[in-house]
C-alpha positions in Angstrom: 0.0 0.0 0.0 0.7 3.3 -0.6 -0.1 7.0 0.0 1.3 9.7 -1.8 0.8 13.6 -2.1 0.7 15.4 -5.9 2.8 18.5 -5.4 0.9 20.1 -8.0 -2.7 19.7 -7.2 -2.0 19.4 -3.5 -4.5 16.0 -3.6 -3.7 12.5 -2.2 -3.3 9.4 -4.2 -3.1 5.9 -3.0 -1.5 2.9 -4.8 -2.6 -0.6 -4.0 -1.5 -4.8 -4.7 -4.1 -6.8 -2.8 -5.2 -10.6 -3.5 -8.7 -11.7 -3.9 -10.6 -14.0 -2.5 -9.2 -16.4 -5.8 -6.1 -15.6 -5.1 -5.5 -13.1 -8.2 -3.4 -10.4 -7.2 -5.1 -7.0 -8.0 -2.9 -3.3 -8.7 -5.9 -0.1 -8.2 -4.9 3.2 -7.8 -7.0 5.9 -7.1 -6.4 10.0 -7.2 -8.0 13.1 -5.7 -7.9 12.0 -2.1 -8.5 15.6 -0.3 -6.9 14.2 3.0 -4.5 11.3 3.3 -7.5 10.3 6.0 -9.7 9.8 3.5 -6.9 8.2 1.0 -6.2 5.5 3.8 -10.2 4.7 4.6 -10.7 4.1 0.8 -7.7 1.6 0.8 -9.1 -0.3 4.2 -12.6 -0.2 2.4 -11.3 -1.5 -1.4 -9.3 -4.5 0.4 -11.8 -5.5 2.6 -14.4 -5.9 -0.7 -11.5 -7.2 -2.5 -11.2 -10.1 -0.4 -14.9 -11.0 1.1 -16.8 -9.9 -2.5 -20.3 -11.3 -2.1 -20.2 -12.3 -5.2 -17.7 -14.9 -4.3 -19.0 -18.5 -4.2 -19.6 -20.4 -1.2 -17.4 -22.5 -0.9 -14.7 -19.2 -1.2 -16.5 -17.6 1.3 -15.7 -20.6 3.5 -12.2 -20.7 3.7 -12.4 -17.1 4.5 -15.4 -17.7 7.7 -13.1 -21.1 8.8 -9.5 -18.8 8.4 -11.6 -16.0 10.8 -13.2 -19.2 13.2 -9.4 -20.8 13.1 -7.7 -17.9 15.4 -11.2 -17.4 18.0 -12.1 -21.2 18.9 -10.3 -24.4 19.8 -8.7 -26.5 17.1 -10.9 -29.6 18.1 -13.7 -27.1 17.8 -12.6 -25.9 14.2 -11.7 -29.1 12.9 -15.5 -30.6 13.4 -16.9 -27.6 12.2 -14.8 -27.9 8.9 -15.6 -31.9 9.0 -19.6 -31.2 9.2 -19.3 -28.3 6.4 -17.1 -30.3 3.8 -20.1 -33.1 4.0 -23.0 -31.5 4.2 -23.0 -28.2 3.4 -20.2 -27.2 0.3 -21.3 -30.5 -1.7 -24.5 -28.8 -2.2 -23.8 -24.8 -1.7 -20.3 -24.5 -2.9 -20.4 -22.9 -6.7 -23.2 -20.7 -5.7 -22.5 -17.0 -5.6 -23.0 -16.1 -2.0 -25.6 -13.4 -2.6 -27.4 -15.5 -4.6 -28.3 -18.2 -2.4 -32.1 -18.0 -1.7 -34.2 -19.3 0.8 -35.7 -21.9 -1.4 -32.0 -23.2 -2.2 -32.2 -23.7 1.6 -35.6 -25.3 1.5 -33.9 -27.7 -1.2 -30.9 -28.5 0.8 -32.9 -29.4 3.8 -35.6 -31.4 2.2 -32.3 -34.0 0.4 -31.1 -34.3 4.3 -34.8 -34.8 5.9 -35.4 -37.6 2.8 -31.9 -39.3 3.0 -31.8 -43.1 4.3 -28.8 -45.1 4.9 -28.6 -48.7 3.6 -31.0 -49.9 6.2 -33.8 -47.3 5.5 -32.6 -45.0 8.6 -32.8 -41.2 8.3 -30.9 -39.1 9.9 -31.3 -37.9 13.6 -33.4 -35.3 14.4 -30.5 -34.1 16.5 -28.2 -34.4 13.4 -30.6 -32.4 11.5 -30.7 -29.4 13.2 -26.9 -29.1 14.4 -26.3 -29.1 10.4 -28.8 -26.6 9.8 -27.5 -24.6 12.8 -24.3 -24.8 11.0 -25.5 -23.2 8.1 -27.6 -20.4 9.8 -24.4 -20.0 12.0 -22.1 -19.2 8.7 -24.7 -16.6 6.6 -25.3 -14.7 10.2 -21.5 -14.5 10.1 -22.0 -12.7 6.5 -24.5 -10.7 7.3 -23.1 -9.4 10.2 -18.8 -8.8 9.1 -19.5 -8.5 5.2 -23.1 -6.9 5.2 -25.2 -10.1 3.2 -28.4 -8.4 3.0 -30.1 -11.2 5.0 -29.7 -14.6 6.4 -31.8 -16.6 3.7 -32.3 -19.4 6.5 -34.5 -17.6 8.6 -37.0 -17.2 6.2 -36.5 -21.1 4.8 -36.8 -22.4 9.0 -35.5 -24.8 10.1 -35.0 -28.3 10.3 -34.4 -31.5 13.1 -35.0 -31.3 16.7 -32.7 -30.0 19.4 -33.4 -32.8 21.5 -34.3 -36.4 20.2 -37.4 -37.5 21.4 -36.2 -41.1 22.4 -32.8 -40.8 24.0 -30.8 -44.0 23.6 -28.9 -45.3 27.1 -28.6 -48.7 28.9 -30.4 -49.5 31.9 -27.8 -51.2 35.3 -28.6 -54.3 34.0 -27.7 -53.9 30.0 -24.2 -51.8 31.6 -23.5 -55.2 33.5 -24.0 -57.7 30.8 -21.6 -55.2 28.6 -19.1 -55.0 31.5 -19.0 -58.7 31.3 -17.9 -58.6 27.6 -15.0 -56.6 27.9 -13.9 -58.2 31.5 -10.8 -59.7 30.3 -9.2 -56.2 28.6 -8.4 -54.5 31.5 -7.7 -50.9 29.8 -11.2 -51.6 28.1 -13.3 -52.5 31.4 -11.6 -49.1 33.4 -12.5 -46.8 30.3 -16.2 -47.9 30.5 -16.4 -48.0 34.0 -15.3 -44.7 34.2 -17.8 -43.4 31.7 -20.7 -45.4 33.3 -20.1 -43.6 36.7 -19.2 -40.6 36.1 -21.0 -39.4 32.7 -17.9 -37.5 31.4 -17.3 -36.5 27.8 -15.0 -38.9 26.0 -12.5 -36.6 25.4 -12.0 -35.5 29.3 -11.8 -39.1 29.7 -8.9 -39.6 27.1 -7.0 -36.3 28.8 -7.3 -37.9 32.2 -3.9 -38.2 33.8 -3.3 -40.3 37.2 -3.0 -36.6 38.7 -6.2 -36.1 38.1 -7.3 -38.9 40.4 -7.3 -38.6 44.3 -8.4 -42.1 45.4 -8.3 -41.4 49.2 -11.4 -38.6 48.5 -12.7 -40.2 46.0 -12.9 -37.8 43.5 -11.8 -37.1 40.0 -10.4 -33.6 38.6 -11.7 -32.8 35.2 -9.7 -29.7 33.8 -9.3 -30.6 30.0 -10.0 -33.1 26.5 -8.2 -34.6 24.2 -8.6 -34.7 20.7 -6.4 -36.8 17.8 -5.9 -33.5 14.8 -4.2 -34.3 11.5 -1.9 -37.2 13.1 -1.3 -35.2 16.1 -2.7 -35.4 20.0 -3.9 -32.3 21.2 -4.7 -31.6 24.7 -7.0 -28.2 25.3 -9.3 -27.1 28.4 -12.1 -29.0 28.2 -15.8 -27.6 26.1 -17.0 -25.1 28.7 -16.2 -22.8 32.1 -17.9 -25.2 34.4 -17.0 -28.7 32.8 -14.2 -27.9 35.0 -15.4 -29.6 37.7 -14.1 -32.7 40.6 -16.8 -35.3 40.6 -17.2 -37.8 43.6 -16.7 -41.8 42.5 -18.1 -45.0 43.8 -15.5 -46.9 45.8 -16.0 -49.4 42.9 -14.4 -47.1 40.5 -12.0 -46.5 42.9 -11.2 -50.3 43.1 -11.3 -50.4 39.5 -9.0 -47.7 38.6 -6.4 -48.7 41.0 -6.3 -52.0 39.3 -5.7 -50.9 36.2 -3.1 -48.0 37.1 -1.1 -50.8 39.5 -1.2 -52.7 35.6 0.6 -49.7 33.9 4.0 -50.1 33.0 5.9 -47.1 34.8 2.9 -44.6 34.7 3.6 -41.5 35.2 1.7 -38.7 37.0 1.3 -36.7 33.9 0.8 -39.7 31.6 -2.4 -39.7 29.8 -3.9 -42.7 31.6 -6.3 -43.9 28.6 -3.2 -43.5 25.5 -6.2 -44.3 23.3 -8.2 -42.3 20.3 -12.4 -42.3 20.0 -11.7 -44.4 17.3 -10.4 -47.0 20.0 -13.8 -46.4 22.4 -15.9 -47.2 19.1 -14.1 -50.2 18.3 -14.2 -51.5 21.6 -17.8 -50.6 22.1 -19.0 -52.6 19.0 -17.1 -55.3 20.1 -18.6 -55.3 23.3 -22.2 -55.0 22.3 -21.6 -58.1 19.7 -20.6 -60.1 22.4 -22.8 -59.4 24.6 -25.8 -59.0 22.8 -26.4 -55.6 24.3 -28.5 -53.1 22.1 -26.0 -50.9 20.3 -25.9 -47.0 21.6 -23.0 -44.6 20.8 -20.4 -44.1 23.5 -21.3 -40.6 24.2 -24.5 -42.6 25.2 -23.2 -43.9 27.7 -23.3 -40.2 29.2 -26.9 -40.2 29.4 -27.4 -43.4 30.9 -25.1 -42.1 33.9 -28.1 -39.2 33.7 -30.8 -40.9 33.4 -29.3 -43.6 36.1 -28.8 -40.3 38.5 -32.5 -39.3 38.2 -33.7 -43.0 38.7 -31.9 -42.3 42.0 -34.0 -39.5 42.5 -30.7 -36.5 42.4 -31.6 -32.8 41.3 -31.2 -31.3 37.9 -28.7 -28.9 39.6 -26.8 -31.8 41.0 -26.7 -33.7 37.7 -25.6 -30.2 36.0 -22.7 -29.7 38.1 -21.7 -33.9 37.8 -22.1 -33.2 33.9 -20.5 -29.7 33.7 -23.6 -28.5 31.7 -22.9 -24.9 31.6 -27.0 -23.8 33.0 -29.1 -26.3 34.6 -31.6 -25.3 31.5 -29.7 -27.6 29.3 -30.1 -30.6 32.0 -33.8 -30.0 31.9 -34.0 -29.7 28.3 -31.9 -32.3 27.9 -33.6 -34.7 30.5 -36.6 -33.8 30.9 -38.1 -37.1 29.9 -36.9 -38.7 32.0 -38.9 -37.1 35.1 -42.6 -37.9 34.4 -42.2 -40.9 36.2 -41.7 -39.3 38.9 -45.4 -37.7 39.1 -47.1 -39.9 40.6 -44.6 -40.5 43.5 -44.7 -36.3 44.5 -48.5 -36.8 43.9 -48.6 -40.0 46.8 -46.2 -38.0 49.1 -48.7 -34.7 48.9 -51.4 -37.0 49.5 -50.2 -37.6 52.9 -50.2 -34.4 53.8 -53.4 -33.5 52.4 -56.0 -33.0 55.6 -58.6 -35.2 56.0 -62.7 -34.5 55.4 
């Protein structure tokens, strides 16, 4: 860049080289700037067109919205958001012109998703649904708001899925036992879902566990990070929100359990991840698992909301169960739960009766 005063005229010029979005390198030049104030705005104003053009397709426009999202979230975070995009959205947005994607081209896009079935006639969750469509409502808000998009064509399309499936998918004491007895004889297997089953933590606060992190004269765990495998690499970060920092109380089971298993590992160290395993690992095990024990196949994070939904069996408050799961509000426990607690009617309804008075 560059400003320059005509002697002559006593106006400003500016001079600029600036890459577009493509990657073509640009030369503009511009004269009869009164001020060099006003020469510098128009050269912040010409390169920030030059490289976020609406005109741009989508799937240009991405690489711009991810390189922004790269330097403000955590890699784990950015690398599923890329992941979900490169599936589901580019395929179908990414040679359209931004500005020229209309709510019908939503309305298209959703209804392929919402008809799609697998090779066993399953759709797609409800839950799935709507975290894609969140994704795209998330990335034209993002346009609207830093490169002035007239509107956000989703809102007027709506929406699509469910934030919360209507049948949540978790295994009762019994189906956890019959699993357990599966994966008995691999000790690193029968700690890892153990641990999960008792204490409802993520999967990858599990796989950042260290033997630091576990105090087995109180009891308790310390849950201060996750793990996630990136392009080859491990990657250790704090864990997804403020209070899933948290120490969580464990069954003297677990504690049994873990001491095992840590007394089995070859010179472990404090710091030493105590699970040296990817997701990729808990799924393989967990199909394994189920085959052999005939157990009705759920996903592993599934094995979250059975601690949940075991906890509220047990009759424990949604605040309780909030700060056990590090939800960040005890709304998303509710929401999340919720279904769980009708059962639990007619129980409050018997206790009240006692105290109702008589005549």
């Amino acid at each position: 860049m560059s400003v320059t005063k005509d002697g002559k005229t006593g106006k400003w010029m500016s001079q600029i080289r600036v890459k577009d979005w493509t990657g073509k390198e640009i030369h503009k030049k511009k004269r009869g700037f009164p001020t060099k104030k006003e020469a510098l705005q128009w050269e912040r104003d010409y390169i920030s067109q030059a490289t976020g053009s609406l005109g741009m397709t989508f799937q240009d426009f991405i690489e711009l919205y991810m390189r922004d999202m790269s330097q403000r979230l955590k890699a784990s975070t950015v690398a599923n958001k890329r992941f979900l995009i490169d599936l589901k959205v580019t395929p179908f947005f990414g040679k359209m012109p931004l500005n020229e994607i209309k709510p019908t081209d939503v309305r298209r896009w959703q209804n392929q998703l919402t008809s799609y079935r697998d090779e066993n006639g399953q759709p797609y969750s409800q839950t799935y649904l709507k975290t894609i469509n969140n994704q795209l409502t998330a990335i034209f808000n993002y346009a609207v708001k830093y490169y002035s998009l007239k509107e956000n064509p989703c809102h007027k399309a709506g929406s699509m899925g469910k934030k919360n499936a209507e049948e949540m998918q978790f295994w009762t004491k019994d189906e956890f036992a019959t699993f357990l007895e599966a994966v008995m004889d691999k000790p690193a297997s029968y700690a890892i879902f153990m641990t999960l089953y008792y204490t409802g933590m993520r999967e990858g606060e599990l796989l950042a566990l260290t033997p630091a992190d576990i105090d087995l004269e109180k009891s308790t765990i310390r849950i201060n990070k996750s793990y996630q495998r990136l392009s080859g690499k491990d990657v250790v970060t704090s864990p997804k929100t403020p209070k899933s920092n948290r120490v969580i109380t464990i069954p003297e089971g677990l504690c049994n359990c873990l001491r095992s298993y840590m007394e089995q590992c070859y010179e472990l160290q404090p710091d030493d991840r105590l699970f040296p395993y990817t997701k990729s690992f808990l799924y393989h095990e967990m199909e394994n698992g189920c085959k052999a024990s005939g157990v009705k196949r759920i996903r592993v994070h599934d094995i979250r909301h059975s601690h949940a939904s075991l906890l509220v069996e047990m009759g424990f408050s949604p605040l309780l169960i909030a700060e056990r799961l590090g939800h960040e509000r005890v709304q998303t426990t509710m929401e999340t739960y919720s279904h769980l607690y009708p059962n639990k009617q007619t129980e409050v309804a018997r206790q009240l009766d006692g105290l109702m008075p008589e005549g």
